[in-house]
C-alpha positions in Angstrom: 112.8 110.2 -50.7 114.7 109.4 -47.5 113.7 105.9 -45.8 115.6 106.5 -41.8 114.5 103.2 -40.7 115.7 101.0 -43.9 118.4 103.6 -44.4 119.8 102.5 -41.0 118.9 99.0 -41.1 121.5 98.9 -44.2 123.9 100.6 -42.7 123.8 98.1 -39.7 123.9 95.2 -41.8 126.6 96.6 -43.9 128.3 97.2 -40.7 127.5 93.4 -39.9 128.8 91.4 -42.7 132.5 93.7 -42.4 132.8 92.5 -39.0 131.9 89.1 -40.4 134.1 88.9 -42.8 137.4 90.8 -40.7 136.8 87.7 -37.9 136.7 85.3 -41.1 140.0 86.6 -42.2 141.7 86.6 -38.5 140.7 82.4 -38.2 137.9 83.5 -35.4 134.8 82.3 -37.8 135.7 79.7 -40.3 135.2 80.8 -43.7 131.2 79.3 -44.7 128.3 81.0 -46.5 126.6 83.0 -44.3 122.9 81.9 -44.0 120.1 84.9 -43.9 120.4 86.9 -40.8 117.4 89.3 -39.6 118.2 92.9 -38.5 114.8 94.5 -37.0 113.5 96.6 -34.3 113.0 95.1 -31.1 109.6 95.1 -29.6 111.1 96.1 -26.6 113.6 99.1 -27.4 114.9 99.9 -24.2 117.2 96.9 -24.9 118.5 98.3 -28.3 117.0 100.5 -31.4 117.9 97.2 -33.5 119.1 93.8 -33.0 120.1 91.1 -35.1 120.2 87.3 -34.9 123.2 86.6 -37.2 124.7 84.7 -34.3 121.7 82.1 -33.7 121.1 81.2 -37.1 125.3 80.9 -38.0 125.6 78.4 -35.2 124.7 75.2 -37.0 127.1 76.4 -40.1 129.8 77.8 -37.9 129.4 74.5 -35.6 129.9 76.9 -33.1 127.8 78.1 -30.2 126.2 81.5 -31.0 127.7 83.6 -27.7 130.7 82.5 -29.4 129.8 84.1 -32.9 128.8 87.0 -31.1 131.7 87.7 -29.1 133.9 87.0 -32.6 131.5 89.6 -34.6 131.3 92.3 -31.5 134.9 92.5 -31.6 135.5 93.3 -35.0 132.8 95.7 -35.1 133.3 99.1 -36.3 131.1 101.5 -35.7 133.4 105.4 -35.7 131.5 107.4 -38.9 128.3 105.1 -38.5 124.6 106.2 -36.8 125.4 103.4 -34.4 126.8 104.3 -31.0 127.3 100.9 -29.2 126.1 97.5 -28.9 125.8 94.7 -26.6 125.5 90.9 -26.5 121.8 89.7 -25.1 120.6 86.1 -24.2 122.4 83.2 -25.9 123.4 85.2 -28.7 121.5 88.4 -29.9 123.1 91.2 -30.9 121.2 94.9 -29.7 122.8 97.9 -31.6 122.0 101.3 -30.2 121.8 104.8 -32.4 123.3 108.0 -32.1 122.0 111.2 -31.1 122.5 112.4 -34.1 120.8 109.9 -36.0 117.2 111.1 -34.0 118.6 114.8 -34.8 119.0 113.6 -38.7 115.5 112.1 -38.6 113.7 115.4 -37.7 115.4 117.2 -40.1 114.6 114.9 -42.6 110.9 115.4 -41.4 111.0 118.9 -41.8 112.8 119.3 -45.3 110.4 116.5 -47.0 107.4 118.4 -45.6 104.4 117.3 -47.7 106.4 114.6 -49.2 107.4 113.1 -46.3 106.8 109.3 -46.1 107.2 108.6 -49.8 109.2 106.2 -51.1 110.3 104.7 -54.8 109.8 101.3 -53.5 107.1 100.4 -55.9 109.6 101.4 -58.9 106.7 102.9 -60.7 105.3 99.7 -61.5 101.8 100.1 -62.5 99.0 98.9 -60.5 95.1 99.1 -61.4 93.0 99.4 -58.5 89.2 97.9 -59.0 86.8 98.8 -56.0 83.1 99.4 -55.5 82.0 98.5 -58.9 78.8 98.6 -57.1 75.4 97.0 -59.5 74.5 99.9 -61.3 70.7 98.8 -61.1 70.1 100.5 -57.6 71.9 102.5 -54.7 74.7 101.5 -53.3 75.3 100.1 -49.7 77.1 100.2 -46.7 79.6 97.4 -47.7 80.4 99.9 -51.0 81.3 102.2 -48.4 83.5 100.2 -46.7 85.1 99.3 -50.4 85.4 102.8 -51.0 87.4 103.6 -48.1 89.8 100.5 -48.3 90.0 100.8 -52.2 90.9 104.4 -52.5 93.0 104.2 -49.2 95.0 101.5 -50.9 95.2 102.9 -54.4 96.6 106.3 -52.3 99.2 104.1 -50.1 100.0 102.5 -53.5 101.2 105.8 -54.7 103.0 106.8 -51.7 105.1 104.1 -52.1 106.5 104.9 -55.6 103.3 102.2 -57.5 101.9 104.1 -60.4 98.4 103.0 -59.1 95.3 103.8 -60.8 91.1 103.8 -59.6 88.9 101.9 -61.8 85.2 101.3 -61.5 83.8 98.3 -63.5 80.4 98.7 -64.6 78.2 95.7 -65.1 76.0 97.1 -67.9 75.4 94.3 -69.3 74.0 90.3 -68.5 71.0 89.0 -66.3 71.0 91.9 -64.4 70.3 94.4 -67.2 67.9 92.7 -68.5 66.0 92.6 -64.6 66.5 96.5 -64.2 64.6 96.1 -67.9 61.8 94.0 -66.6 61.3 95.9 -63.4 61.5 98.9 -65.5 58.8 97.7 -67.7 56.2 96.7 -65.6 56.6 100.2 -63.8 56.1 102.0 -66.5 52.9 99.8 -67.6 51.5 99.9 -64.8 51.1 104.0 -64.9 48.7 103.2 -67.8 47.1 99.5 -66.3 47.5 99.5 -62.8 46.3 96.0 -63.2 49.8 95.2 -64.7 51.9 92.9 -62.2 55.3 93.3 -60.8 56.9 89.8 -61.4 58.4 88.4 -58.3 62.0 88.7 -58.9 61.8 92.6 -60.4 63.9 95.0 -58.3 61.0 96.6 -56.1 62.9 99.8 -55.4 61.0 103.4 -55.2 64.0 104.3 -57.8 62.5 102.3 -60.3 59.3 103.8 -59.8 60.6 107.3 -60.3 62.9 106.7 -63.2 59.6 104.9 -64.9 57.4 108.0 -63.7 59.9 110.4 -65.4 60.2 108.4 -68.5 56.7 108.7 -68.8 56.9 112.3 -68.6 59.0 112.7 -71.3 57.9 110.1 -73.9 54.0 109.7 -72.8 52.6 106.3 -73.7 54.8 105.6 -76.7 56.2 102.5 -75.7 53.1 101.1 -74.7 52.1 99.4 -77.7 55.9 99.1 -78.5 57.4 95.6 -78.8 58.4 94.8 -75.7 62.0 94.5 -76.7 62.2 98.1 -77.8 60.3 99.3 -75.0 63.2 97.8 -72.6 65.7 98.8 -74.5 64.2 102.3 -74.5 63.8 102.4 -70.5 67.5 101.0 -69.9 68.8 103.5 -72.4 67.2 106.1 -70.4 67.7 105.1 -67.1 71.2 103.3 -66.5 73.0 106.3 -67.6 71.4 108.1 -64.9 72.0 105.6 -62.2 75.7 105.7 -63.1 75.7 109.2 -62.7 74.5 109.1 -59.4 76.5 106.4 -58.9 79.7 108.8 -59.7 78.1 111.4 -57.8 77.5 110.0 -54.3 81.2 108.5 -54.7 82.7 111.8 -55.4 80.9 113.1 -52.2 82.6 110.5 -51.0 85.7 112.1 -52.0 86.4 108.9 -54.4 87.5 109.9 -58.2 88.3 107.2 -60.2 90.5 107.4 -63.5 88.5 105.5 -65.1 85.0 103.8 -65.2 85.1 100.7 -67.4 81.8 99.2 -69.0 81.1 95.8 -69.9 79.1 96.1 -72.6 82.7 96.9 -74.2 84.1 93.3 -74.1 80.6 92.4 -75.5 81.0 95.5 -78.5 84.6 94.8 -79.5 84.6 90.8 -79.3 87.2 90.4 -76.4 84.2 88.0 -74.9 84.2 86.1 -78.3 87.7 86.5 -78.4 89.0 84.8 -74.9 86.4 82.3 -75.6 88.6 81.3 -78.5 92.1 81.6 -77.0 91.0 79.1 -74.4 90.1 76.7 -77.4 93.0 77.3 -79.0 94.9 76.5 -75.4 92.9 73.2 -75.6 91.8 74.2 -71.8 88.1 74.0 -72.7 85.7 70.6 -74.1 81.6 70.3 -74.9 79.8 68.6 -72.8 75.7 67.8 -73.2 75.9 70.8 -75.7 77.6 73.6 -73.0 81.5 74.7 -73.4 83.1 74.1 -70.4 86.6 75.1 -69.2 88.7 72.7 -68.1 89.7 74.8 -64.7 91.0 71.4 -62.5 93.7 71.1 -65.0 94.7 74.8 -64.1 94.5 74.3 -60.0 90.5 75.2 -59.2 89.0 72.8 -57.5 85.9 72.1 -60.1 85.7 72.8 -63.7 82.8 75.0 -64.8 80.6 76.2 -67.6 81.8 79.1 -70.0 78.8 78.6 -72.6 75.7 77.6 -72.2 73.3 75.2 -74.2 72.2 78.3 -75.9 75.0 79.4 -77.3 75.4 82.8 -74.5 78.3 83.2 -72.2 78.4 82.6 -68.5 78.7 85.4 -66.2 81.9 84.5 -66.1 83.5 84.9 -69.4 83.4 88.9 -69.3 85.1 89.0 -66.2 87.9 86.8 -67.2 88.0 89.0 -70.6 88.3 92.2 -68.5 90.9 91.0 -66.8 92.9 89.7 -69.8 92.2 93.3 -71.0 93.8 94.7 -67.6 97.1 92.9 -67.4 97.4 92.0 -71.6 96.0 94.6 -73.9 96.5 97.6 -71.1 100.1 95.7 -69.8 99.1 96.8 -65.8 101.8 94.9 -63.9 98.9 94.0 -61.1 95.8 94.4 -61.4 94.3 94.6 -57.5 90.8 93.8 -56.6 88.6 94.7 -53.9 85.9 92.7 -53.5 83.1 91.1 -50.7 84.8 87.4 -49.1 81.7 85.6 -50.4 83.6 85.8 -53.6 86.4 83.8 -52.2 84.9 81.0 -54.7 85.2 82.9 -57.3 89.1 84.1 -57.2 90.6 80.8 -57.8 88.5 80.4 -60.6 89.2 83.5 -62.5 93.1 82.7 -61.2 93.1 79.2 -63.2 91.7 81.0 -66.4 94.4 83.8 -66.5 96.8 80.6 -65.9 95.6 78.9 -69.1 95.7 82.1 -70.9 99.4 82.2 -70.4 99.1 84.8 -68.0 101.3 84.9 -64.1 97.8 84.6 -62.1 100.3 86.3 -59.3 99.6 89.6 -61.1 95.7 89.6 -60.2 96.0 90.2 -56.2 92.3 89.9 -54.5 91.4 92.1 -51.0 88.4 90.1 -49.6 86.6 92.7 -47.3 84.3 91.1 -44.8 80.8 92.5 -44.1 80.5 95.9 -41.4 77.3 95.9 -39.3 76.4 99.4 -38.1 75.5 99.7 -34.3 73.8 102.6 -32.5 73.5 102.4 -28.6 75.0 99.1 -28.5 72.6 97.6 -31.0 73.0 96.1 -34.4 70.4 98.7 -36.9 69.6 98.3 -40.5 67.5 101.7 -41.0 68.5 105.2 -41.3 67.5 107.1 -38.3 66.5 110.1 -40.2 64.6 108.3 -43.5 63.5 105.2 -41.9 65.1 103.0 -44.8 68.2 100.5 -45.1 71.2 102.6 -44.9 72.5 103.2 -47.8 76.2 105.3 -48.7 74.7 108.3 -49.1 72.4 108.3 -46.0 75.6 107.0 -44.1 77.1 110.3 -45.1 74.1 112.2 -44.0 74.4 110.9 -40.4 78.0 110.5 -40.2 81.0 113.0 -41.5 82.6 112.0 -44.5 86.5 112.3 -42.3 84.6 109.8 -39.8 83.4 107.3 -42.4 86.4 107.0 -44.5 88.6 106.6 -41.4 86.4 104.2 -39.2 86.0 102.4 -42.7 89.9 102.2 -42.9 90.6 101.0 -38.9 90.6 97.6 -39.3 91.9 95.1 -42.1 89.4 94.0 -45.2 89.7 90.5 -44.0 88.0 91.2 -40.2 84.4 91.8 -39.2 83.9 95.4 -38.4 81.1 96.8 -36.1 80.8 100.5 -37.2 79.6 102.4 -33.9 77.6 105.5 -35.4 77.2 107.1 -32.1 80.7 107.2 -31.6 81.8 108.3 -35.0 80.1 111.5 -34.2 81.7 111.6 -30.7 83.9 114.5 -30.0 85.8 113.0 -27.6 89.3 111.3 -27.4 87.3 108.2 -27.3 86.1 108.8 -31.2 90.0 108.0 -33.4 89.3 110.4 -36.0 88.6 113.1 -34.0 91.9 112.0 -31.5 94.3 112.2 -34.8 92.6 115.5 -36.0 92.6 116.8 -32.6 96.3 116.3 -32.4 97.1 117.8 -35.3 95.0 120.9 -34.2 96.6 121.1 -31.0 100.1 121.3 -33.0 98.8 124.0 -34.7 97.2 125.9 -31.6 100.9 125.1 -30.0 102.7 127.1 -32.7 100.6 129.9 -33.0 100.4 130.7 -29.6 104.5 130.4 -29.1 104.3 133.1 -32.6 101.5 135.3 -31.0 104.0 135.7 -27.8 107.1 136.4 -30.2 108.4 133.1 -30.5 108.9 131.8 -34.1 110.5 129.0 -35.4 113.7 128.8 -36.7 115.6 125.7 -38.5 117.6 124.2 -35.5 121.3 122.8 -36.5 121.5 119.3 -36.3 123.8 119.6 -33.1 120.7 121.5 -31.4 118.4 119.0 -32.4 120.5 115.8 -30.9 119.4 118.1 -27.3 115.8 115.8 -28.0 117.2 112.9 -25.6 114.2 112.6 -23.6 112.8 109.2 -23.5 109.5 110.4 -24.6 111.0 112.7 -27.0 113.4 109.8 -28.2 110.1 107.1 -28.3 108.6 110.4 -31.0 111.0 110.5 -33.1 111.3 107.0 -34.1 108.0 106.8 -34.6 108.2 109.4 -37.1 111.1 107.9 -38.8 108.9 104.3 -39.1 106.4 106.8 -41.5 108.1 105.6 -45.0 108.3 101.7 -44.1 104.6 101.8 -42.7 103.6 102.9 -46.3 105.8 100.7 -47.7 104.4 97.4 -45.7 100.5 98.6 -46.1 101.2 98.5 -49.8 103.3 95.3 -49.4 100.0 93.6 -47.7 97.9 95.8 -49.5 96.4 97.1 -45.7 95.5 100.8 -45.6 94.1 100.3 -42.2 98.1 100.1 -40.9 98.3 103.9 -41.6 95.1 105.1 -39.1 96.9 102.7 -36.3 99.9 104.6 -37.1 98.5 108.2 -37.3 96.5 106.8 -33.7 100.1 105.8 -32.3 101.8 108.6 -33.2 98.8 110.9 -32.0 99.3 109.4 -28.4 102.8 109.6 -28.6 103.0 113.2 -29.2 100.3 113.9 -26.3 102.8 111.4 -24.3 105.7 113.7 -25.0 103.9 117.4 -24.7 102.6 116.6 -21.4 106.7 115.7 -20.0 108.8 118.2 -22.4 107.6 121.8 -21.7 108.0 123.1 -25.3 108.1 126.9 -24.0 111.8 126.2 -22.0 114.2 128.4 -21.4 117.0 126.6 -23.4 116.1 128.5 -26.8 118.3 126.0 -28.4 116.4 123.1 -26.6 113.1 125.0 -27.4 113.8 125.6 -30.9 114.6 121.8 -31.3 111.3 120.9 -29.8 109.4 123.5 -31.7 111.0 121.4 -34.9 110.0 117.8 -33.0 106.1 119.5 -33.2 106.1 120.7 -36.8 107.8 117.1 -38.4 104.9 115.8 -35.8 102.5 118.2 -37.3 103.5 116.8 -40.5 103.2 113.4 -40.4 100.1 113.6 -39.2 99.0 115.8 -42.3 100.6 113.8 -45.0 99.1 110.3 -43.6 95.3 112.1 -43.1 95.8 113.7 -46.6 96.8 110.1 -47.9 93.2 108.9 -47.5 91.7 112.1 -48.1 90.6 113.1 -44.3 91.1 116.9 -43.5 93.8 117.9 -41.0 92.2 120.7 -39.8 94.1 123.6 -37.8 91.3 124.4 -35.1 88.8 122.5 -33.7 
């Protein structure tokens, strides 16, 4: 698929290095290495659609002062056949290249011939990513930081495809270790107590009313059975029962969500197949690990963590530890995933660089396990900071978010800011319908394309495909500032996936939202130039499309009325 903004940056600094190399060969540069030269957009691009600062950073190599370089590149540059129409020296030595007509004219069509493919690229060269978000504790209900996981992890996983990654979801369930055996013990005591209420609750159970039920319905269908069960058997028995069901639910409220994963991974699989054993023993074998007072520790200073730590314990179990780092070895060894990304809360910050130092002692690049650390959202309603659902009374949990707030609002407010920044999620504004509220300004736009073109159809008016020549009429400042906006669609993708930052394509469905209202409300679309009107009619759909393809990208309707 067609990139306009790296297409042209080539082209430029193709365009660049001939010059270069003509005012080598006429004695006007002498003949050194050329060092790396930038060619960008200009914040500013009234003075140029790209510059380049081959000129400053030649000066020290060139022993020459960079007006000088500039004047020797400028003129030797060629620019008949090229998108470029003309350039001019800026400042000490920058270079600002201007485009064509044409090359806006080229960008809509593009737009409109990609249609729902529009903005993808093959940057990622299929290289195949595994995407690991939520994994939420499948002992209880998930809460409103999995929701904010959910959005940036599918977001990602979605602008990892876009940009030519074959990505994959994957949802790893902790089914097994300390917290099992809790959800057991809570379970337990709940479901004694139905037949001794003067059974206690130890203090660390989970005290959830879900624990209650699933007890209450296990009674139901086995009676007092387990009572005088051991009470191994009797755990066993209510865990068998029960964490099924929780993970069900679990893949239910995400699917409401509109979150599918590929595939939901459990634990207790490393523990069944010996890959826990077995990446215990490679580490041996590495000589990374050495006994001390009876535990096994792993010798994680020697691989660049900052403290070694325990992988076995005195009594011969493993660390929470262990399975994770056996996981991961089963991501990027035994499944060969090029990257395997993770989305997870910053207070495991401490945690990456350890399970970084085992991969590095297992042989493995510890640059192919990439970590998004999300910071925490607080949810605010009427300027304060709230912790219970309005309609239930209890801590807001995923699914009563989604009972206040529309799942298009969640999963784009979720997605407005990067993982790494605080987020205040404002729920009386998520529901707003008012340009104020950024989902509803995106979807609104989108709607009012929509309204645009069926009106113009209703009075006769349809589109046609406007010749390139007819579309190079768009030379209206605002209709010019559109345009590359839309080309900058494929390298947005491409740097969100690069910085693994979903939240750069709302700010640029937001940006191009505004930008289209900017243009409609100076470009009367209805003209009487049919050529003229026919080439904005196009500018509206590509609009119309973008828009589409980028809500569609993290699953948000685009919807054609509001």
């Amino acid at each position: 698929m067609h990139n306009p903004i790296q297409a042209a940056s080539q082209e430029l600094r193709e365009l660049i290095l001939a010059a270069v190399g003509r005012a080598v060969a006429e004695s006007e540069l002498p003949a050194e290495a050329i060092p790396d030269f930038t060619v960008e957009i200009p914040g500013d691009t009234s003075h140029g659609d790209f510059a380049t600062n081959i000129a400053m950073v030649s000066a020290r190599a060139f022993k020459m002062a960079p007006r000088k370089i500039a004047e020797a590149v400028t003129g030797r540059m060629v620019l008949d056949g090229s998108s470029f129409d003309r350039f001019e020296i800026a400042g000490p030595g920058f270079i600002n290249f201007f485009l064509k007509p044409q090359w806006f004219a080229s960008v809509v069509q593009t737009v409109n011939e990609e249609g729902d493919a529009y903005g993808r690229t093959n940057y990622g060269q299929g290289k195949r990513v595994l995407v690991e978000f939520v994994s939420a504790n499948p002992t209880g209900p998930m809460h409103i930081g999995n929701a904010r996981g959910g959005a940036i992890g599918d977001g990602l996983a979605s602008v990892l495809s876009w940009a030519g990654y074959e990505a994959k979801r994957e949802f790893y369930v902790n089914d097994a270790g300390n917290q099992i055996g809790k959800f057991g013990i809570s379970l337990e005591a709940r479901y004694l107590q139905i037949y001794d209420s003067s059974v206690e609750i130890p203090e660390d159970a989970y005290q959830g009313a879900d624990i209650i039920e699933h007890a209450k319905n296990f009674a139901g269908i086995h009676g007092d059975r387990y009572v005088n069960a051991s009470s191994e058997e009797r755990r066993k028995a209510l865990v068998e029962y029960a964490l099924p069901l929780n993970i069900q639910g679990l893949k239910d409220d995400l699917l409401k969500y509109r979150i599918e994963y590929d595939n939901w991974f459990l634990e207790s699989t490393l523990h069944n197949n010996g890959q826990v054993d077995a990446v215990i023993r490679l580490l041996k074998e590495k000589g990374a690990t050495y006994e001390h007072e009876g535990a096994l520790w792993f010798k994680a200073t020697d691989y660049g963590a900052d403290q070694d730590f325990v992988l076995v314990r005195q009594n011969g179990i493993p660390t929470y530890v262990v399975p994770d780092i056996a996981y991961h070895y089963d991501k990027l060894v035994t499944r060969k995933f090029d990257v395997a990304i993770n989305v997870l809360g910053a207070d495991h910050h401490g945690y990456v660089p350890r399970l970084k130092a085992a991969l590095t002692a297992l042989g493995i690049d510890a640059g192919r396990l990439q970590v998004v650390l999300m910071q925490m959202v607080r949810l605010v309603r009427d300027g304060e900071v709230i912790k219970a659902s309005k309609r239930s009374g209890k801590a807001i949990t995923l699914v009563t978010l989604l009972d206040e707030v529309p799942i298009d609002a969640a999963r784009f407010y979720f997605n407005l800011r990067e993982a790494n920044s605080h987020f205040d999620f404002d729920l009386d504004l998520a529901v707003e319908q008012s340009s104020q509220n950024p989902v509803y300004y995106v979807q609104y736009a989108h709607a009012r394309i929509c309204s645009i073109l069926k009106s113009l159809a209703a009075d006769g008016i349809g589109a046609r495909t406007p010749s390139l020549e007819e579309l190079a009429l768009l030379r209206a400042p605002e209709e010019i500032e559109l345009i590359r906006h839309l080309a900058n669609l494929p390298s947005e993708i491409v740097e969100a996936a690069k910085n693994y930052d979903p939240a750069r394509m709302t700010r640029y469905s937001m940006e191009l939202a505004t930008k289209f209202h900017k243009f409609y409300n100076a470009c009367r679309v209805k003209c009487e130039e049919e050529p003229l009107m026919q080439a904005r009619l196009a500018l509206c759909t590509g609009v119309k499309t973008a828009l589409h393809n980028v809500l569609t990208m993290l699953k948000i309707t685009a919807p054609e009325a509001m």
